[in-house]
C-alpha positions as CSV (number, residue, x, y, z in Angstrom):
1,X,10.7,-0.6,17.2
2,X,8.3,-0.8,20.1
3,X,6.1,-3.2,18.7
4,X,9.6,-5.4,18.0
5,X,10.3,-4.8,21.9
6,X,6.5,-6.0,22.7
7,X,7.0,-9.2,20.6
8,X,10.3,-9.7,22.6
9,X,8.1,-9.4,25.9
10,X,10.4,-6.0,26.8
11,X,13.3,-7.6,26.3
12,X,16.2,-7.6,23.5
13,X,15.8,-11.1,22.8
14,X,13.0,-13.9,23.5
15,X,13.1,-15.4,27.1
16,X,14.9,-18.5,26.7
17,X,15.5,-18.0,23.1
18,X,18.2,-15.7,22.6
19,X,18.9,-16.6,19.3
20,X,15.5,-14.5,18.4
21,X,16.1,-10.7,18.8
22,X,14.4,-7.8,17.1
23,X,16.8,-7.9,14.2
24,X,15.1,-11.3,12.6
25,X,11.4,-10.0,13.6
26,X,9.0,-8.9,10.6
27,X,5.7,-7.4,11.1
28,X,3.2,-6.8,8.3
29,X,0.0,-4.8,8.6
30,X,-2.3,-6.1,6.2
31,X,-5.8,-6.2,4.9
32,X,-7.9,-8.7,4.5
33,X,-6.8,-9.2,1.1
34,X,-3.3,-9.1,2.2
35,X,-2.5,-5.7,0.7
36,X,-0.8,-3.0,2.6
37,X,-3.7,-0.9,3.8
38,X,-3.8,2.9,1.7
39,X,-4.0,4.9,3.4
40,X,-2.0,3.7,7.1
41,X,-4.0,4.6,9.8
42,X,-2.1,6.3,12.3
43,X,-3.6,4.9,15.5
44,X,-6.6,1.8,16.7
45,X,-8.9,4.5,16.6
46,X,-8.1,5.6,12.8
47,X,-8.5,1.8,11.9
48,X,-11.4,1.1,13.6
49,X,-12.9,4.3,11.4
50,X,-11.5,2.9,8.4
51,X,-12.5,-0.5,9.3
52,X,-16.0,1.2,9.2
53,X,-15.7,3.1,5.8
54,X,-14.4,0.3,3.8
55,X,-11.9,-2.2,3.8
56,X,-8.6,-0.4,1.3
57,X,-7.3,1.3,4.9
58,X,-8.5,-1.1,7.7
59,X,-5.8,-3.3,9.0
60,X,-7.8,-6.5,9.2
61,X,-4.9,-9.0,9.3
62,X,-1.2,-8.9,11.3
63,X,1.8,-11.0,10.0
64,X,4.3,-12.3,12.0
65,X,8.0,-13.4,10.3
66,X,10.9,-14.9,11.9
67,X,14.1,-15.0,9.6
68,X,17.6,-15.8,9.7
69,X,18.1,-17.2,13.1
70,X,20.5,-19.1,13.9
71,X,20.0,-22.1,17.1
72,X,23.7,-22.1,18.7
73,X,23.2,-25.2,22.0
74,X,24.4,-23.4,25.4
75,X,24.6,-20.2,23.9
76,X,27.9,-19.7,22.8
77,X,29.6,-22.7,24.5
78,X,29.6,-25.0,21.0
79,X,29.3,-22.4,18.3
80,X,30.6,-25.7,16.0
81,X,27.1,-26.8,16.3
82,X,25.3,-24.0,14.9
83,X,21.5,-25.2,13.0
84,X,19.7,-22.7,11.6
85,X,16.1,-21.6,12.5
86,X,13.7,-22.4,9.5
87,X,11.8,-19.0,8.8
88,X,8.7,-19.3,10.1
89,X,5.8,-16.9,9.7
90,X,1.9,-16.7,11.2
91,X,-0.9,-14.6,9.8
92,X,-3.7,-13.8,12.5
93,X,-6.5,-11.2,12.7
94,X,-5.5,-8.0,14.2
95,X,-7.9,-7.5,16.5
96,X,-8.1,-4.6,18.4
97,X,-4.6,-3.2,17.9
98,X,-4.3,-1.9,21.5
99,X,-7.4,0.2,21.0
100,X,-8.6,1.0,24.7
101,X,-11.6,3.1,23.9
């Protein structure tokens, strides 16, 4: 997605980390309880209203997963000493959520 692509700084994988590409890249959009917000707002203006009205909707928390990844030294050179990446998530506030207003 395009939020995958802004993670990956416009790029298909991470800058010196090309083990990391799109395909192991979770996002969550949570609430502050750590639900799924119902309903989704459809833009940082729609969230900021729901943000407002109560907190079932507002998307108060982003998480970030990293999963099945797999380190490979001099990309490619010594596939024989392959180690995998241990999953690795990070909850943070969301912010603003690109909202420009």
């Amino acid at each position: 997605t395009e939020v995958e692509s802004l993670v990956l700084f416009g790029g298909t994988s991470l800058p010196a980390g090309a083990e990391i590409t799109a395909a192991n890249i979770n996002i969550e959009y949570l609430t502050a309880d750590g639900h799924t917000p119902d309903p989704f707002p459809g833009s940082p203006e729609d969230n900021i209203a729901a943000c407002l009205s109560g907190p079932d909707g507002c998307i108060a928390l982003v998480r970030v997963s990293i999963t099945g990844a797999t380190y490979v030294p001099m990309v490619g050179l010594f596939p024989f000493l392959a180690v995998p990446i241990p999953a690795s998530t990070v909850t943070m506030p969301a912010e603003s959520l690109g909202y420009r207003g």
